[in-house]
C-alpha positions as CSV (number, residue, x, y, z in Angstrom):
1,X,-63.9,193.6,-113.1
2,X,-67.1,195.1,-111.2
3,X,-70.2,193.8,-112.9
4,X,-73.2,196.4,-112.5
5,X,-75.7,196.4,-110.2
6,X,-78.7,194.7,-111.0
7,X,-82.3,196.7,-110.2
8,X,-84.6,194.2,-108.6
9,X,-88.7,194.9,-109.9
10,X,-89.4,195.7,-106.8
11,X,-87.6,199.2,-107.3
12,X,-89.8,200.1,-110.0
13,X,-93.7,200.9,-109.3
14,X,-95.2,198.3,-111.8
15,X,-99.2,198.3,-112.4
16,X,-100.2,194.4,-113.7
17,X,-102.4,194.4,-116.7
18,X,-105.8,194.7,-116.9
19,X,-108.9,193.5,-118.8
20,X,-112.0,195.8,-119.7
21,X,-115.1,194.9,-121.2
22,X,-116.6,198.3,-123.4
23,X,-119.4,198.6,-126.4
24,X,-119.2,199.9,-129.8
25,X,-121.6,202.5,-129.1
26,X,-120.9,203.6,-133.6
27,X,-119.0,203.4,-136.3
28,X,-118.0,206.1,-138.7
29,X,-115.8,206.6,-141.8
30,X,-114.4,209.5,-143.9
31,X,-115.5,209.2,-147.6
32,X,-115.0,212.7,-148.2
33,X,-112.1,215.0,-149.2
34,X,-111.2,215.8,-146.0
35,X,-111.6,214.2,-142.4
36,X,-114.7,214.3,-141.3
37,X,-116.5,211.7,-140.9
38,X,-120.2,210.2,-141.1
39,X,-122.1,206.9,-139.5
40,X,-122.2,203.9,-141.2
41,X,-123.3,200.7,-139.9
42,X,-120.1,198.8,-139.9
43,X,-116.2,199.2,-140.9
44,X,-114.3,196.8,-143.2
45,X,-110.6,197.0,-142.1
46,X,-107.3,196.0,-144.2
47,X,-103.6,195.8,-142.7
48,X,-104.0,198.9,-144.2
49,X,-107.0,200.8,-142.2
50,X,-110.6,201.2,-143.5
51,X,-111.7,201.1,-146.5
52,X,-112.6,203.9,-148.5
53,X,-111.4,206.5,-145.5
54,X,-109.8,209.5,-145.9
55,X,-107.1,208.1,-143.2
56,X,-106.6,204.9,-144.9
57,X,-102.8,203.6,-145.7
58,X,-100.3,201.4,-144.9
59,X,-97.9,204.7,-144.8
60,X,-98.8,208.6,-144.5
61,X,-97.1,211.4,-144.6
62,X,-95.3,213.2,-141.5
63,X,-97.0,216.7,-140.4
64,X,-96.2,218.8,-136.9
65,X,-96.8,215.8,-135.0
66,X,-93.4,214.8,-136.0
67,X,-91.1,217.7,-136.2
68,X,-88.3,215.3,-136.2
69,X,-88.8,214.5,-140.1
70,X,-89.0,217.0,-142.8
71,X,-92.8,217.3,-143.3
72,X,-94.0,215.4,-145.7
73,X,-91.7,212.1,-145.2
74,X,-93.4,208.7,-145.6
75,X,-93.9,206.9,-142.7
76,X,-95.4,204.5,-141.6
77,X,-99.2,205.1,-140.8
78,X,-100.1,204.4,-137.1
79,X,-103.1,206.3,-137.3
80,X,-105.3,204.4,-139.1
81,X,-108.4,205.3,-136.7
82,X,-109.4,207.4,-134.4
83,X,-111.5,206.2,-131.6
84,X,-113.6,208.5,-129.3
85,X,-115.7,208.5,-126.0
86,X,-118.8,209.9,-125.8
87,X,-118.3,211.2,-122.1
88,X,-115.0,212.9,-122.8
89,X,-116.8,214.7,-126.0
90,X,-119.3,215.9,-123.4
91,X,-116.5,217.5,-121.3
92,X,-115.0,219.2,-124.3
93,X,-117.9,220.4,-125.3
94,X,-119.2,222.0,-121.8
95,X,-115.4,223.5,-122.4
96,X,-116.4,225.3,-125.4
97,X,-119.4,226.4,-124.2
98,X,-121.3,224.4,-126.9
99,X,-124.5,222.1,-126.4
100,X,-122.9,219.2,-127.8
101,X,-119.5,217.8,-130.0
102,X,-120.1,215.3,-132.0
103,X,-117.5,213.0,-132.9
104,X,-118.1,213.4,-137.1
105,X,-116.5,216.8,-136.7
106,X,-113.4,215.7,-135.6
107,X,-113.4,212.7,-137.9
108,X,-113.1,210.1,-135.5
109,X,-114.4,206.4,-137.1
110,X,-115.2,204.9,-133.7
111,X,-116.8,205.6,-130.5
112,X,-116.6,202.9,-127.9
113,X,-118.2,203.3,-124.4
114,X,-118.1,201.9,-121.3
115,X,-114.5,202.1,-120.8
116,X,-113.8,205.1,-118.1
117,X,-110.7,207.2,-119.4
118,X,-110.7,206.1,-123.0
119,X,-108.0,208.7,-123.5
120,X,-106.0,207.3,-120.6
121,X,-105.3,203.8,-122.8
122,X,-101.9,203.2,-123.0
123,X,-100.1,202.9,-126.0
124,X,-99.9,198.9,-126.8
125,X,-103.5,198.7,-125.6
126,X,-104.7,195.7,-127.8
127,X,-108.5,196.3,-128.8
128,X,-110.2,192.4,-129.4
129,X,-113.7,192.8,-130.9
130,X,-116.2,190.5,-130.7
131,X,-116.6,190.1,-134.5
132,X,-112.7,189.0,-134.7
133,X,-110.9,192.3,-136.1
134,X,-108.0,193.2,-133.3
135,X,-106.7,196.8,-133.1
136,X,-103.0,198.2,-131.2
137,X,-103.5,201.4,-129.6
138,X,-100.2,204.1,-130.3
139,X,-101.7,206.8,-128.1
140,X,-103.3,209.5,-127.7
141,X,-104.8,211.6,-130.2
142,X,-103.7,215.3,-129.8
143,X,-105.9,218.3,-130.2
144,X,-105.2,220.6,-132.8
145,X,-106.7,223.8,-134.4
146,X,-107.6,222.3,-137.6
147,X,-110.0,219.7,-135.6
148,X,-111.1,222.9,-133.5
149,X,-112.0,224.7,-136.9
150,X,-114.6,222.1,-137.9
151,X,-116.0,222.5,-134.5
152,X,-116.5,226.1,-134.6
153,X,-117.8,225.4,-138.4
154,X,-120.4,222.9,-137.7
155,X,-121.4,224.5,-134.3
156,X,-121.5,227.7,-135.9
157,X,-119.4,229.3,-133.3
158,X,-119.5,232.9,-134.0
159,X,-115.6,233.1,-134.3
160,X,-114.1,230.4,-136.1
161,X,-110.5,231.2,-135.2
162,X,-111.4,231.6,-131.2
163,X,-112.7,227.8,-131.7
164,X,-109.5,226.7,-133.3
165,X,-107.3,228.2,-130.6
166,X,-110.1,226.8,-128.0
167,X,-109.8,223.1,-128.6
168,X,-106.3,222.2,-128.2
169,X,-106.4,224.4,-124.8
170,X,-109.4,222.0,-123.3
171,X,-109.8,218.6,-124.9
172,X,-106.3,217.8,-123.9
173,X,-106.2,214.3,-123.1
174,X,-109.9,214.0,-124.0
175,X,-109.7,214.2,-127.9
176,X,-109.3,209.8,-128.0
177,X,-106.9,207.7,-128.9
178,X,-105.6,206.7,-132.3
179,X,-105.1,202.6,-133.5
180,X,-104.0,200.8,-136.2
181,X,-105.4,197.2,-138.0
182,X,-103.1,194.0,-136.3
183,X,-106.2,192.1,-137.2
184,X,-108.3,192.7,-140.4
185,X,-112.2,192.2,-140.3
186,X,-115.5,194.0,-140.1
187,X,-116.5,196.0,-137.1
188,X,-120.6,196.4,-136.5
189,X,-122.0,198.8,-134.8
190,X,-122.9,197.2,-131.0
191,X,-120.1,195.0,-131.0
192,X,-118.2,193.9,-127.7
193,X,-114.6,195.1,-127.4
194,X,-112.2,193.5,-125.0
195,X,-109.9,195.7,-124.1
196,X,-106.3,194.6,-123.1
197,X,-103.8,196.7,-121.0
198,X,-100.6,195.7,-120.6
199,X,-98.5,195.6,-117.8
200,X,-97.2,199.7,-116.9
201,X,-94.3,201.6,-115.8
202,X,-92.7,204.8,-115.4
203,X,-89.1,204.7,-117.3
204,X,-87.0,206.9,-115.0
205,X,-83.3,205.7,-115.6
């Protein structure tokens, strides 16, 4: 019998990982009924997210993101934060036409700088912060119109709807990333965060 061929690595375009050093420029958390956020001074993280946010759970429910499930099936929650970069805001925001974006209106609980192409982070990224809590990165975080509807709200866009409709067109890959808690623990404003990349492929079999 013919065994198959074996692919040697050097077929596949591998990038090694890769170690960056960035800043937890602030903190934020959603204490509200809905997602937007305000800043705190620091975050106290569970297996099952932060405490007291509107995002916090071990599961959540499925939405548009997952057309795959009936909406409304419990999954498990891999979205437990949403981290943002100042720079990419900027971008969006010079998109929109607006003077500034500010990361409470799109509920994100963390902003970390010094990291070019925050939005770029693969998904297994691991996030090691200086005061011990360790975050996994599942990807990006997609624009949507609901997002783009606070925007236009709290930038007092004179049509709300043309906002919503805006966003998703022009902070595409720019909107952040979303993580989950592998490592519980308190995150200060100003912290250090190593952050990890693994090794990278393109899957073309």
């Amino acid at each position: 019998m013919q065994l198959p061929l074996m692919r040697l690595d050097d077929e596949v375009e591998i990038h090694p990982a890769r170690k960056l050093l960035g800043t937890v420029d602030a903190v934020l958390v959603a204490g509200g009924r809905d997602f937007v956020t305000a800043q705190t001074d620091a975050l106290d993280l569970g297996f099952d997210g932060i405490a007291g946010d509107h995002h916090r759970g071990v599961s959540r429910r499925s939405g548009g993101r997952e057309p795959w499930y009936p909406r409304g099936t419990e999954m498990r929650n891999e979205r437990q934060l949403s981290i943002v970069a100042a720079d990419e805001l900027a971008i969006v925001a010079g998109r929109m036409d607006l003077s500034e974006l500010r990361p409470e209106w799109i509920g994100a609980n963390m902003v970390i700088g010094g990291v070019p192409g925050l939005s770029m982070l693969p998904a297994g990224t691991l996030l090691f912060f200086s005061g011990g809590v360790t975050l996994k990165v599942d990807g990006q975080n997609v624009p949507c119109r609901i997002a783009g509807r606070s925007i236009a709200d709290h930038a007092r866009m004179p049509d709300r709807e043309a906002g919503a409709l805006l966003f998703p067109k022009v902070a595409r890959r720019l909107r952040g990333i979303v993580a989950w808690v592998e490592k519980p623990g308190r995150i200060a404003s100003g912290e250090k965060v190593s952050v990890r990349i693994p090794e990278q492929w393109i899957y073309r079999t």
